[in-house]
C-alpha positions in Angstrom: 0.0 0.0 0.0 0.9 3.3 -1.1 2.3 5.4 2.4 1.4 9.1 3.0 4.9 10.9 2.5 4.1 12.5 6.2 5.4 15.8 7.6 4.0 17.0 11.0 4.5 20.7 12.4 7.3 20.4 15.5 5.5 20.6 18.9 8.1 22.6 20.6 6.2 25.8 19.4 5.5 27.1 23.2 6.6 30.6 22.8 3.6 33.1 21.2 0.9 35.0 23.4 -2.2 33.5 25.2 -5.9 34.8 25.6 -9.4 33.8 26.0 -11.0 30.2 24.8 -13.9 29.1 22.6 -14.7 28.2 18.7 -17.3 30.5 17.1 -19.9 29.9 15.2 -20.3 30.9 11.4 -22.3 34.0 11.1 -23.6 33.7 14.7 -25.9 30.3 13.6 -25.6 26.9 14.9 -24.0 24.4 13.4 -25.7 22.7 10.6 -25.2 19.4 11.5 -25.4 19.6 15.8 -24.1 16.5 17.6 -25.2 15.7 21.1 -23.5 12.5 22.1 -20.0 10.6 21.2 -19.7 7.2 21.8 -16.4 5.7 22.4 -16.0 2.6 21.3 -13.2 1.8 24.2 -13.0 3.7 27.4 -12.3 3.5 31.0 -15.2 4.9 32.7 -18.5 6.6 31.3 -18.4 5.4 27.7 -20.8 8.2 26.1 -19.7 11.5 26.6 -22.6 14.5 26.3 -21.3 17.5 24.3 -22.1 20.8 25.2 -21.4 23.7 23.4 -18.5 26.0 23.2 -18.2 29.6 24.9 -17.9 32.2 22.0 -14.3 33.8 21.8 -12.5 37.1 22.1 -11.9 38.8 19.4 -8.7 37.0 17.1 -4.8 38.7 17.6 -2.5 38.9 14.8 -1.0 36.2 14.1 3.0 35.8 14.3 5.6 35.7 11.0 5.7 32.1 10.0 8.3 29.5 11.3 9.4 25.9 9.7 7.7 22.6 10.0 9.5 19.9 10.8 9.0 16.3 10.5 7.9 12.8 12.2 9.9 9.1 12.3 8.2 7.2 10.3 4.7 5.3 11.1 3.7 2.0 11.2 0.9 -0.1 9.3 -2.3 -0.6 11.1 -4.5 1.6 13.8 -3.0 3.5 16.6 -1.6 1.2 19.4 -1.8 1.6 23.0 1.9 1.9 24.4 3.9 2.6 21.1 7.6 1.9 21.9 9.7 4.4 23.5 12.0 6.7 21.1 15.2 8.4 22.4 14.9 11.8 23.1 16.3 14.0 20.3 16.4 17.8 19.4 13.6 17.2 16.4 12.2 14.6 14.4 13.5 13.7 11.1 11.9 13.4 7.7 11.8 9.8 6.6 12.7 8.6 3.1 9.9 8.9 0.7 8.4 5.0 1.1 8.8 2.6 -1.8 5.9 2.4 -4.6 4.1 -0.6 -3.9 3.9 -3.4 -6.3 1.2 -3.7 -8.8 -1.4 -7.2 -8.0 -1.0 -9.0 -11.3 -2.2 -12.7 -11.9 0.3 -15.9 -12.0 0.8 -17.6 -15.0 -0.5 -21.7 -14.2 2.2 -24.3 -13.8 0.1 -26.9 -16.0 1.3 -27.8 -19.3 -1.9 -26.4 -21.3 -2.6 -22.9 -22.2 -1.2 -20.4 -20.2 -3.6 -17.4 -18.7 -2.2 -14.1 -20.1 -0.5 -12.1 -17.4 -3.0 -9.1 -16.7 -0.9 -6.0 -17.2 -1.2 -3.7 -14.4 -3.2 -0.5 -14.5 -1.3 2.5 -15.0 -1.8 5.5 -12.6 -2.7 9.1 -13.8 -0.4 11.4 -15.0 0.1 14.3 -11.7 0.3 17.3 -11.9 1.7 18.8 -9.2 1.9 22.4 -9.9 -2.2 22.5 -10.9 -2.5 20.7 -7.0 -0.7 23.8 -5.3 -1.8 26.4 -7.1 -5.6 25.3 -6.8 -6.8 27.2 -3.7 -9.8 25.2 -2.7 -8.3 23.6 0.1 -6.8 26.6 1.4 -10.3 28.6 1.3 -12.0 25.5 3.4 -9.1 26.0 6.4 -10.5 27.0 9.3 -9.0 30.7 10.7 -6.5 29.5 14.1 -8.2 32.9 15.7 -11.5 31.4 15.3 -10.8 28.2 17.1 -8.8 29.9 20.0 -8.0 33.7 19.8 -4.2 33.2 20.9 -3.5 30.6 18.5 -1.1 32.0 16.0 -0.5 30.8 12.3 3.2 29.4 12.5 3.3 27.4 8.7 1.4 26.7 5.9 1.5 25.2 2.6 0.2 24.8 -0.9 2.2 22.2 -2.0 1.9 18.2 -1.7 5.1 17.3 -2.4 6.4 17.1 1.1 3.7 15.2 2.6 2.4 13.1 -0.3 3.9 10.5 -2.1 2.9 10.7 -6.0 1.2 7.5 -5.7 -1.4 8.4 -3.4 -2.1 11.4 -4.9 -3.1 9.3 -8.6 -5.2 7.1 -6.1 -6.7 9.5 -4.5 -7.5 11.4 -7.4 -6.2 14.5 -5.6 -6.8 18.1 -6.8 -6.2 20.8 -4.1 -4.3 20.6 -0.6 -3.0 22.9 2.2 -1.9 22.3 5.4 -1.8 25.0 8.1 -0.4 24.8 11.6 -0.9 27.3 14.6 0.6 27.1 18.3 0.0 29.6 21.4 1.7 29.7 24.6 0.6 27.2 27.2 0.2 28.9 30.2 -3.5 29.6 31.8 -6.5 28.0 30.6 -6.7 23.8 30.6 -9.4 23.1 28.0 -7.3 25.7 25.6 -5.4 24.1 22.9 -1.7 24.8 22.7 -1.3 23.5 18.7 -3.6 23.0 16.1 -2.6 21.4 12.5 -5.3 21.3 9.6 -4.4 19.3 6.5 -7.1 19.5 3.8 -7.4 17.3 0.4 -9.8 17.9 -2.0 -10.6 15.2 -4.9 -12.2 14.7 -8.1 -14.5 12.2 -6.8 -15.5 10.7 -3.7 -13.8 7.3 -4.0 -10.6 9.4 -4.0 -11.5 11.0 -0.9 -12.7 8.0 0.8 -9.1 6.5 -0.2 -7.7 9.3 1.3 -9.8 9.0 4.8 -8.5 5.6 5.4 -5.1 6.5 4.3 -5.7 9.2 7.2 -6.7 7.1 9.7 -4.3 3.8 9.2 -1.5 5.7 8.1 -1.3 9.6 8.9 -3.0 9.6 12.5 -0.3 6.8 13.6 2.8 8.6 12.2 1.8 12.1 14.0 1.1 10.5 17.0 4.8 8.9 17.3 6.3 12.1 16.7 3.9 13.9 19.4 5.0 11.1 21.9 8.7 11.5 20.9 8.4 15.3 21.8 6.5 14.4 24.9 9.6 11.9 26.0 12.0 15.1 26.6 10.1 16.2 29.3 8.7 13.1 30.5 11.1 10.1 29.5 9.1 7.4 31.2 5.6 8.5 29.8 2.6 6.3 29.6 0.3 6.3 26.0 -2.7 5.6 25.6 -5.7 5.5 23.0 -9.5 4.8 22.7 -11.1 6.0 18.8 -14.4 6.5 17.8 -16.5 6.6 14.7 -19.7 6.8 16.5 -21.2 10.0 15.7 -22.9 11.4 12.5 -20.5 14.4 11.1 -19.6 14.0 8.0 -19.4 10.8 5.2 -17.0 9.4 6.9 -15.7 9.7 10.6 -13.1 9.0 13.3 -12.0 10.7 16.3 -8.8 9.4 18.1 -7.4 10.4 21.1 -3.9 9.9 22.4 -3.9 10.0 26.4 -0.4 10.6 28.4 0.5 10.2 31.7 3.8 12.0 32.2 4.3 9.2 35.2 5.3 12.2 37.5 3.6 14.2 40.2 1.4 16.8 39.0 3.2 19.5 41.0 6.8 18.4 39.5 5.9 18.4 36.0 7.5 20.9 33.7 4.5 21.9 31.4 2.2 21.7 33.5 -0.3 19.2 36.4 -1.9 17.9 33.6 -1.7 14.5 31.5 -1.5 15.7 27.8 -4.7 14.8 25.2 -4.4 15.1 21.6 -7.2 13.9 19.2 -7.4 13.7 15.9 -10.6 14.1 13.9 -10.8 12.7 10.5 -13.5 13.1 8.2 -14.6 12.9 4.5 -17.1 14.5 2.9 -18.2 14.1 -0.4 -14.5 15.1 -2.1 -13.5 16.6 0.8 -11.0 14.8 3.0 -9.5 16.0 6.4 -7.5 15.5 9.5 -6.9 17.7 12.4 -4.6 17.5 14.9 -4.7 19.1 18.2 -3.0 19.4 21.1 -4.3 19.9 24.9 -2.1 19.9 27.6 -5.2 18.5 30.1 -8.3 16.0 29.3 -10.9 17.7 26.4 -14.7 17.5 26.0 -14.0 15.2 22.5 -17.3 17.4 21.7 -15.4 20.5 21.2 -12.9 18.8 19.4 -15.6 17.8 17.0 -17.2 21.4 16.6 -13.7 21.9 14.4 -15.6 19.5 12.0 -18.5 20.9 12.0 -17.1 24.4 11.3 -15.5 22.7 8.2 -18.6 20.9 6.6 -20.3 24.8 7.3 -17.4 25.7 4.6 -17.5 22.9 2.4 -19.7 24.3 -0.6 -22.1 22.3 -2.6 -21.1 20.9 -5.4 -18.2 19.6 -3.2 -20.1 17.7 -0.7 -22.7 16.5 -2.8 -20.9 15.9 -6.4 -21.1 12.1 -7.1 -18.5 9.7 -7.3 
């Protein structure tokens, strides 16, 4: 299988301004598509979790002159696990090598001595065009402002261009036509239900089978990658860290959903840890709708209603015109 060519935005980003919490709603309404309840499919504890809505924010700062992303070890095959192996503690992840194309199925010749079966010649990919992908701006115009999720989150990156996250591949199977990726950070202090780092990456497809390849390539490739490399800059503070996951794809969002969270306990006493008394959440919410695809990443330095997180989705199906959403495969 084809591997995402991943690049995730360095968590070390502690350093820009803090203010008030909340997500706000499109031209004051609700959201179009409200959800009440999130079922996780494997907790400890209460299993459904009621979501209630979001305070309102202050109004957005300007947001701070962009800085580099840097990149994850590499991810492996399958779901998230629950205690991924330990890394040693480094200044910054590095990129990995661009993963090898996969092999093409073809049929095997019979061994009998009568007629042999043709040998089915595998299906070529698409041609790609990768300088009609980065300079279409529909995924750019579907990004969520930072300021609108939290008010002191500040844009640090973003980018038009595939070429350092995608491998060519995936982007003929997906059918790929638009991306950008955007991250933001704010400063950690104050405020446990804020987020300190949010990452958007947005695809947008000719059809909805290439988004719906995309989705799972998301969740069984993508989510797993980012996670390593959020544990890996987790271990310099807290080298003897505990991981933990539970996922769900209970709730009605989008075409397709999946919310994963990634639970850490530092393994030290709340008053002697170094960013913080809490245990560090992220969750990543994956969706695809209609030739939209999408995954955000973000980053809490405390436990987080999951039902905020998904009000980030819901903001972008608000944004997702028409003939997107609803165009057939």
């Amino acid at each position: 299988m084809s591997r995402l060519r991943l690049t995730a935005l360095g968590l070390g980003l502690f350093a820009l301004a803090a203010c008030s919490h909340g997500l706000q709603l499109e031209n004051g309404e609700p959201p179009i598509q409200p959800i009440t309840r999130i079922s996780f499919l494997f907790s400890e504890g209460q299993n459904d979790i009621v979501v209630s809505a979001p305070v309102a924010p202050a109004q957005p700062e300007t947001a701070a002159a962009p800085a580099a992303l840097t990149s994850p070890t590499a991810a492996p095959n399958g779901d998230p696990t629950p205690a991924p192996a330990p890394s040693p503690t480094q200044p910054a992840p590095t990129p990995p090598d661009r993963p090898a194309t996969p092999p093409q199925t073809t049929t095997t010749p019979p061994s009998s001595t009568g007629d042999a079966t043709p040998t089915a010649e595998p299906t070529p990919l698409p041609e790609v065009d990768i300088a009609a992908i980065t300079a279409n701006e529909t995924a750019r115009s579907l990004a969520i402002p930072a300021s609108e999720v939290d008010p002191g989150l500040e844009t640090i990156d973003e980018s038009s261009d595939p070429t350092d996250f995608l491998s060519e591949e995936l982007m003929a199977q997906s059918a790929l036509e638009s991306f950008f990726v955007s991250g933001s950070s704010r400063q950690p202090g104050g405020g446990a239900g804020r987020p300190v780092q949010l990452v958007q990456r947005l695809f947008v497809h000719a059809n909805a089978e290439g988004a719906s390849r995309m989705f799972e390539e998301l969740v069984d490739s993508a989510a797993p990658t980012y996670a390593i490399a959020a544990l890996g800059f987790f271990r310099q503070f807290y080298p003897d860290l505990e991981p933990g996951t539970r996922t769900s794809d209970q709730f009605t969002l989008a075409d397709q959903n999946r919310l994963i969270e990634v639970r850490i306990d530092p393994k030290i006493e709340p008053e002697e840890r170094e960013l913080g008394p809490g245990d560090p959440h992220i969750y990543y919410l994956i969706l695809r709708e209609g030739r939209v695809s999408a995954i955000f990443e973000l980053v809490y330095l405390s436990a987080q209603d999951p039902g905020v997180v998904t009000v980030l989705g819901e903001r972008l199906i608000n944004r997702i015109p028409s003939d997107l959403a609803d165009s057939p495969g």
